[in-house]
C-alpha positions in Angstrom: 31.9 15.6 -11.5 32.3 11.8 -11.4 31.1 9.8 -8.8 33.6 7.4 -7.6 33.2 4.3 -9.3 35.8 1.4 -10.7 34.9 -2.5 -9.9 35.2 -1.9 -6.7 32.5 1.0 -6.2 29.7 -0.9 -6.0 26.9 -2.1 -2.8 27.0 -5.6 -1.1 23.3 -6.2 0.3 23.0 -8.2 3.5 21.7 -8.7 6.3 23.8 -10.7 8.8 26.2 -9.9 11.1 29.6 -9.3 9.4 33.3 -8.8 10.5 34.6 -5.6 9.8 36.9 -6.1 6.4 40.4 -6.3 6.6 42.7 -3.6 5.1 43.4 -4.0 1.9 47.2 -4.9 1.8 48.4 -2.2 3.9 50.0 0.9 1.7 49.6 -1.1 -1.2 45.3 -1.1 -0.2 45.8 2.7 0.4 47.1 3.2 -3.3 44.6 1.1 -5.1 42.5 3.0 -8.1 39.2 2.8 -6.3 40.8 4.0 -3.3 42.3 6.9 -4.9 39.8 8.0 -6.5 37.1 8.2 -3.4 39.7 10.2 -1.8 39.9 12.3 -4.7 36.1 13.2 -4.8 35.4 13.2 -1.4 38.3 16.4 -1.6 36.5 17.9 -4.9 32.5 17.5 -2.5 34.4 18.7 0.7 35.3 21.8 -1.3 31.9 22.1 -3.3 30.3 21.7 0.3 32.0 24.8 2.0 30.8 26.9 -0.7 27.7 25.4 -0.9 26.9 26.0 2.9 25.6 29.1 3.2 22.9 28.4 0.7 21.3 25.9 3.4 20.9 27.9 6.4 17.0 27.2 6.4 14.9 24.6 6.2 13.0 24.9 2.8 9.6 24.1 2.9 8.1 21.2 1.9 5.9 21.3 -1.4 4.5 19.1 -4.2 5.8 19.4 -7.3 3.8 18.5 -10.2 6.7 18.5 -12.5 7.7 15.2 -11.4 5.7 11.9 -11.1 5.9 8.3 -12.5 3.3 8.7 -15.3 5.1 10.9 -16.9 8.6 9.6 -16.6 10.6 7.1 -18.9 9.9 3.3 -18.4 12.8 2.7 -15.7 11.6 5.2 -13.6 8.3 4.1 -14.2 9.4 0.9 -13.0 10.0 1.6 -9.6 6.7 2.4 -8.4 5.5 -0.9 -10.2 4.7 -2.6 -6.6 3.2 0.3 -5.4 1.8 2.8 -7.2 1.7 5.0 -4.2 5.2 5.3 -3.2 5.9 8.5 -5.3 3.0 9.9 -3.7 4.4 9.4 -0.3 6.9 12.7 1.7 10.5 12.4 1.4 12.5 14.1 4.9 16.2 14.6 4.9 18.3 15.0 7.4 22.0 16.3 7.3 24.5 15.5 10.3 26.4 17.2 11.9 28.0 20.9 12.0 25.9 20.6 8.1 22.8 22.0 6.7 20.4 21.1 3.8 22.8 21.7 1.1 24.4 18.1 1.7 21.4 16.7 -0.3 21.6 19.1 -2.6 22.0 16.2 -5.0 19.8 13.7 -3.2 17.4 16.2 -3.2 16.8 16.6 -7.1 17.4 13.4 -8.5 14.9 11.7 -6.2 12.3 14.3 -7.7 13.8 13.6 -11.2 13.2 9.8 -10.1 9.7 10.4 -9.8 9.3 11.2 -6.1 6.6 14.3 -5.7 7.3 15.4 -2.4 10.9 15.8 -0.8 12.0 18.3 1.8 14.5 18.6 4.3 14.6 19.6 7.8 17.8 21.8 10.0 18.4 20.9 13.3 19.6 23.3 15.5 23.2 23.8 15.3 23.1 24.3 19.4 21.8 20.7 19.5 22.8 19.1 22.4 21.2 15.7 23.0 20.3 13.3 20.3 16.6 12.3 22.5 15.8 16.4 21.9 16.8 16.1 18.3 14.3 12.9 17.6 11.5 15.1 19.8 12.1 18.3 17.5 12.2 15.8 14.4 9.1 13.5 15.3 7.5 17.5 15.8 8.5 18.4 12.2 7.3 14.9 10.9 3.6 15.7 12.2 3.7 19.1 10.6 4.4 17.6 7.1 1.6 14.6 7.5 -1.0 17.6 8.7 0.2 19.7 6.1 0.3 16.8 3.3 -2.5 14.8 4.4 -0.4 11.8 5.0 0.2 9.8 7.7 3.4 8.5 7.1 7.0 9.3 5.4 10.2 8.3 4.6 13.4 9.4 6.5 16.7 9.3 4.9 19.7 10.7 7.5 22.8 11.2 6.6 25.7 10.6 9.7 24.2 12.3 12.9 20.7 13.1 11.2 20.2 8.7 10.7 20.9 8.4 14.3 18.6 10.9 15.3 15.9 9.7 13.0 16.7 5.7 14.2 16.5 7.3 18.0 12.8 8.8 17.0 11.7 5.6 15.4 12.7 3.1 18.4 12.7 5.1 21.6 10.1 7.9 20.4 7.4 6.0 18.8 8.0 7.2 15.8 7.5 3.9 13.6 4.2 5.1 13.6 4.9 7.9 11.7 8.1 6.6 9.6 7.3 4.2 6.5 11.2 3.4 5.6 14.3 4.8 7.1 18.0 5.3 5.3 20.8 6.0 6.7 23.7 7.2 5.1 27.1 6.6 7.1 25.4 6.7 10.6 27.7 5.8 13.2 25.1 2.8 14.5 27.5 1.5 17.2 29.4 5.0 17.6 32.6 6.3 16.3 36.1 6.5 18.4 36.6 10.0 16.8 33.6 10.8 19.3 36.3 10.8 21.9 38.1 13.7 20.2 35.6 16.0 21.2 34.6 16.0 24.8 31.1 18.3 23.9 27.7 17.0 25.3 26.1 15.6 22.0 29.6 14.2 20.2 30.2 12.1 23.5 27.1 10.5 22.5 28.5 9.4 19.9 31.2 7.4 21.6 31.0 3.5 21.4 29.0 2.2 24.8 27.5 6.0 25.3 24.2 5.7 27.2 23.2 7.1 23.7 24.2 4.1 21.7 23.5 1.6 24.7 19.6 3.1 24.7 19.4 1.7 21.1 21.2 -1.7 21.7 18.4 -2.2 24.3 14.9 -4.5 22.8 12.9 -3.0 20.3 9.7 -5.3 20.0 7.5 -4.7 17.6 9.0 -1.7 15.8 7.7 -1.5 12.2 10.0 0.7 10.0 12.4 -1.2 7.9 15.9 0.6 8.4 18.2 0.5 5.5 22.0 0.9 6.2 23.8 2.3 3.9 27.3 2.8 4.3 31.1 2.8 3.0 34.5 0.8 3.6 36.4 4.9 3.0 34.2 6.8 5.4 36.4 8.5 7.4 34.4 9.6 9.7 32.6 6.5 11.4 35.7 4.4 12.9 35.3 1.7 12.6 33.9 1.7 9.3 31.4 -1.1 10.5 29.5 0.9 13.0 27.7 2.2 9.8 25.9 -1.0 9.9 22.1 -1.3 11.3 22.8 -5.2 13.6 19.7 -5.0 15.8 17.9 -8.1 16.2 14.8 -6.6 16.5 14.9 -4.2 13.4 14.0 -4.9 10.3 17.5 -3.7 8.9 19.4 -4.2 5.4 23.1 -3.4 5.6 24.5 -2.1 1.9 27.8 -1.5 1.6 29.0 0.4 -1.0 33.2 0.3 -1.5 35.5 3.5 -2.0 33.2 6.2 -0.8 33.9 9.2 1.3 31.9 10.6 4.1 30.6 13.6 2.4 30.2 11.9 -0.7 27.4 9.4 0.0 24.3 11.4 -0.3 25.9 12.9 -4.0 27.1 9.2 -5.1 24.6 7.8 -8.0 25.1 4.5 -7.0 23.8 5.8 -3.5 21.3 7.8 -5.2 19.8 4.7 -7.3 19.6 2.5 -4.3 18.0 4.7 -1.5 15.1 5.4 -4.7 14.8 2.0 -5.4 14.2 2.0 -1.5 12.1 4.2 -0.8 9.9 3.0 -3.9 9.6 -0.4 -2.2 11.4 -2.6 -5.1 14.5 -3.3 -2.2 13.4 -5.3 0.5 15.1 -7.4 3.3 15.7 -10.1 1.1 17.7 -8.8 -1.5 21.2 -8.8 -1.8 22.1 -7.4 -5.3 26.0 -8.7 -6.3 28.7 -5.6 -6.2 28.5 -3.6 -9.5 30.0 -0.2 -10.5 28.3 3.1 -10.2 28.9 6.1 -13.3 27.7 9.1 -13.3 
């Protein structure tokens, strides 16, 4: 399968504030190629997904594979651990959203250890989860189990939808900055979602813009020292407005990357979204880059 790419498939880096796009022309925007063809594949991973599921009932546990680190890779993936030789070295946690399992990173999951990354794993939240503070207690629990198991004392978070927002809640209200080294979320509703008020259950009303939820993590942040990277798409459509997927705290060391004609589901199998949560993770993106738009082929 193809990832959705085309000239306009590509992530905008940046940090400041930033009006939520306009549509693109009306129907005319609606029938454009890149358009199109995000639709298409977010139908084709939708599909793939549902029979994927079952596969991902449990959380798989977390183990080093010798198979895969820099030294022995080609010179480009070699090249992301340049700045710090380390960063392979260092745990990788997933965490799917919502109504979803471990299979969403089934992707994810084995090109970052293709990319040299040693150690990845993924974590399943209770499908009964009720409250996103319980989630970020149960997840900042699991997070200690891996650095006592692993000898670490730190590791990266990448959250896709409901899982970043439970990871973000961990690291600013929980104290878990300590423990996270990097977080990325994939098309986290940041400021909420209106489809939220669909839904009148306990944890999808905090999900509503202005929930005591979201307000919680609008509130001051001093000091908090994991860099959050925001990763998310002008298609998803799942997080309405589409710029709630943004990180905008002023106290957060956030990057906002954009990425243009990707579906919901289809941002933790994109390549393009693949490339840049590695590059990430291995420390070669930082707050001040802003890399121009470019197309992503798998």
């Amino acid at each position: 399968m193809r990832d959705s790419g085309g000239s306009g498939s590509g992530p905008e880096s940046h940090t400041e504030p930033r009006p939520e796009a306009a549509p693109r022309g009306g129907l005319r925007g609606l029938c454009s190629a890149s358009t199109l063809t995000g639709g298409l594949t977010e139908l084709a991973w939708v599909g793939a997904h549902v029979l994927m599921y079952p596969l991902g009932t449990r959380t798989a546990v977390l183990r080093p594979d010798p198979r895969h680190r820099p030294g022995v890779q080609p010179a480009t993936v070699r090249a992301l651990f340049a700045s710090d030789p380390l960063a392979a070295r260092i745990p990788v946690l997933l965490v799917h959203g919502l109504v979803d399992n471990r299979s969403v990173f089934s992707v994810m999951n084995r090109s970052l250890r293709r990319r040299g990354f040693a150690q990845v794993g993924t974590w399943n939240y209770s499908p009964l989860l009720t409250d996103v503070a319980r989630g970020a207690a149960d997840l900042g629990a699991h997070i200690d189990r891996i650095c006592e198991q692993t000898g670490h004392d730190r590791v990266h978070v990448v959250g896709h939808s409901l899982g970043g927002l439970i990871a973000r809640y961990y690291v600013q209200r929980q104290g878990g900055d300590r423990r996270v080294e990097s977080l990325v979320t994939l098309g986290t509703p940041h400021h909420g979602s209106v489809w939220a008020h669909v839904v009148p259950t306990p944890l999808i009303r905090q999900l509503r813009p202005g929930s005591p939820v979201i307000q919680k993590l609008d509130e001051p942040a001093p000091g908090c020292r994991t860099p959050v990277t925001a990763i998310y798409s002008d298609l998803d459509q799942v997080v309405v407005p589409t710029s709630s997927g943004r990180c905008d705290h002023p106290d957060l060391q956030a990057r906002n990357v954009l990425f243009r004609g990707i579906g919901h589901m289809s941002l933790p199998r994109h390549r393009g979204v693949v490339d840049e949560v590695a590059a990430t993770l291995a420390g070669v993106r930082g707050i001040a880059d802003a890399p121009a738009s470019r197309s992503a082929v798998a």
